[in-house]
matplotlib code that plots the C-alpha trace (Angstrom):
import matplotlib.pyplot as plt

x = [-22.0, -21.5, -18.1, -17.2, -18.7, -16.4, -17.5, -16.9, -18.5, -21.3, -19.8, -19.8, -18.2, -21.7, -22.2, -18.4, -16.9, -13.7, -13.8, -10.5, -10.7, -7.7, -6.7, -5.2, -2.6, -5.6, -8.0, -10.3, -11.2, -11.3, -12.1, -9.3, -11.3, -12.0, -8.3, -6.8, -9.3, -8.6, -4.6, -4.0, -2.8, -0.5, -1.0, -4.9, -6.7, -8.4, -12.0, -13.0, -10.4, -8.4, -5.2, -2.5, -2.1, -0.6, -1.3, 1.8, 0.5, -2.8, -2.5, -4.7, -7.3, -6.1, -9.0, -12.4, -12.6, -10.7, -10.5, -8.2, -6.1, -5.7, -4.8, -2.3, -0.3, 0.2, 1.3, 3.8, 4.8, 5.2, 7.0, 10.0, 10.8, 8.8, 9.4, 10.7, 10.8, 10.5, 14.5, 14.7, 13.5, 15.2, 11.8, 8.1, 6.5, 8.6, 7.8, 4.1, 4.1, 5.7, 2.9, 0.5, 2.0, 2.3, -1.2, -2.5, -0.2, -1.5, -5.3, -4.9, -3.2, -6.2, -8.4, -6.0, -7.7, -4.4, -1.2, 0.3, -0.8, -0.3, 3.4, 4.1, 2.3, 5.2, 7.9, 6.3, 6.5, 9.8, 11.2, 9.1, 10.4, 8.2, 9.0, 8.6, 11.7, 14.0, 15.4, 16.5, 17.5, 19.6, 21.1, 22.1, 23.9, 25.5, 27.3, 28.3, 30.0, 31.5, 32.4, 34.3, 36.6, 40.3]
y = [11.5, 9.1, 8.4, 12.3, 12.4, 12.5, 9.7, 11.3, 14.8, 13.7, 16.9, 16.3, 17.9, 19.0, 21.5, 21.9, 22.2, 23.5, 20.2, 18.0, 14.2, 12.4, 9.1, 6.6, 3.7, 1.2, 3.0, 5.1, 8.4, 11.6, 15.4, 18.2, 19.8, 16.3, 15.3, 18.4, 18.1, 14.6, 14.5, 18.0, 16.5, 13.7, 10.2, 8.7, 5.7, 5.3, 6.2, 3.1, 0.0, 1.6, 1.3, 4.1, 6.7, 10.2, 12.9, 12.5, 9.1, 10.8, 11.2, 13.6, 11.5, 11.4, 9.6, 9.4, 5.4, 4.5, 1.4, 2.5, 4.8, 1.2, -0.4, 2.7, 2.5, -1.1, -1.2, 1.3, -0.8, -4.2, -2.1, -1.3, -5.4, -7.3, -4.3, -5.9, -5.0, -7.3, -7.0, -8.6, -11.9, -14.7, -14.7, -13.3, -16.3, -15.9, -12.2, -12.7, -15.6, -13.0, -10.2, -12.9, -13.6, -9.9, -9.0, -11.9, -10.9, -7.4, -9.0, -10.6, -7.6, -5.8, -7.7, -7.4, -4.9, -4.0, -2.4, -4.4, -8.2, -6.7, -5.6, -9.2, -10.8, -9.4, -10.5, -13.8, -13.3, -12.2, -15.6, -17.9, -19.6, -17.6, -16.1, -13.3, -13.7, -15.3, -12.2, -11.0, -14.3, -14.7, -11.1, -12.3, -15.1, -13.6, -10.8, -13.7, -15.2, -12.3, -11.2, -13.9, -13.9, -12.4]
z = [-2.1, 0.7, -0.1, 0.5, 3.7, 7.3, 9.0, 12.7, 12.3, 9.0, 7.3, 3.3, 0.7, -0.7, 2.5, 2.6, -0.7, 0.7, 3.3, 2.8, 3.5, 5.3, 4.6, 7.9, 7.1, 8.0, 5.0, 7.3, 6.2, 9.1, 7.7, 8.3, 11.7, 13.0, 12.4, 13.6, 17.0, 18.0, 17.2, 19.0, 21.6, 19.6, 19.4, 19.2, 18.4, 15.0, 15.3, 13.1, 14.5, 17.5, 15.8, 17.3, 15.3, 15.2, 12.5, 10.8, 9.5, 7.1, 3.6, 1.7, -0.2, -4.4, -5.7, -4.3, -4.0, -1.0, -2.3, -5.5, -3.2, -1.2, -4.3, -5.2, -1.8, -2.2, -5.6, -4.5, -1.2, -4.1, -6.8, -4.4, -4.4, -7.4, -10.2, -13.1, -17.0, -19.8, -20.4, -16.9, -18.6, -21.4, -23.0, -23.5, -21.9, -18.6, -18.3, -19.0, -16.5, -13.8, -15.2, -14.3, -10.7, -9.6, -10.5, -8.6, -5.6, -6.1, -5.7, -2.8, -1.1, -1.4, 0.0, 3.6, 5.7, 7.3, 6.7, 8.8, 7.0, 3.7, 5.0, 6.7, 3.3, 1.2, 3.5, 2.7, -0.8, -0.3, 1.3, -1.0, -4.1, -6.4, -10.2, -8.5, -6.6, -9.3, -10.5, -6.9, -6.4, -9.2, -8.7, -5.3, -6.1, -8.9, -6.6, -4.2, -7.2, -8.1, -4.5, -4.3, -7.4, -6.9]

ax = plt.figure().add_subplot(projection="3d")
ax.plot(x, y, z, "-o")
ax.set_aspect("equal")
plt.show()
């Protein structure tokens, strides 16, 4: 019951079962009244870390765990770079050996507590030399090579 409780106002959804939990970019959870009080003016400060923040930025909560809506967002944020199918790869072994990478990327995401190293771990990712990157590398080079024909 802990988990639906605002952690600014103590308000829970037992007392409140009409009360609607906001979720920040950093993971911290605000109620509706408490979010709609402190960003009435515009741009505030996370009550948790102090990160700047402005209403826009709050998503309504999907699951109860935070930690599987975390999980959510950042498979979403991965998927737009590293999403490949099975066809993407000459054989099974490759593809399972890229299944293998992007969950283990995926795990170690998680365990960032900010949007902002999780965003600056996949630029990493994105420069390395991984099996995550052959495809997009090999993509690449392939329109150069083609870019280049007459």
């Amino acid at each position: 019951m802990s988990d639906s409780r605002c952690p600014i106002c103590k308000t829970d959804s037992y007392l409140n079962p009409e009360m609607v939990l906001y979720i920040s970019p950093c993971f911290h959870k605000i109620c509706e009244s408490c979010m709609i009080r402190n960003f009435n003016v515009g741009k505030n400060k996370c009550y948790e870390c102090g990160i700047e923040l402005r209403k826009i930025n709050y998503i309504t909560s999907t699951f109860e765990d935070i930690e599987v809506e975390k999980e959510c967002k950042i498979r979403r944020q991965f998927n737009k770079y590293f999403y490949r199918n099975e066809d993407d790869f000459n054989d099974i072994e490759e593809y399972n050996d890229y299944l293998e990478e992007y969950e283990k990327c995926i795990y170690e995401l998680c365990e960032f507590k900010s949007e902002s190293l999780i965003k600056q771990r996949i630029n990493e990712i994105l420069l390395s030399d991984s099996i995550l990157n052959k495809k997009i590398v090999l993509v690449a080079e392939e329109i150069n090579e083609n870019s280049l024909e007459f």
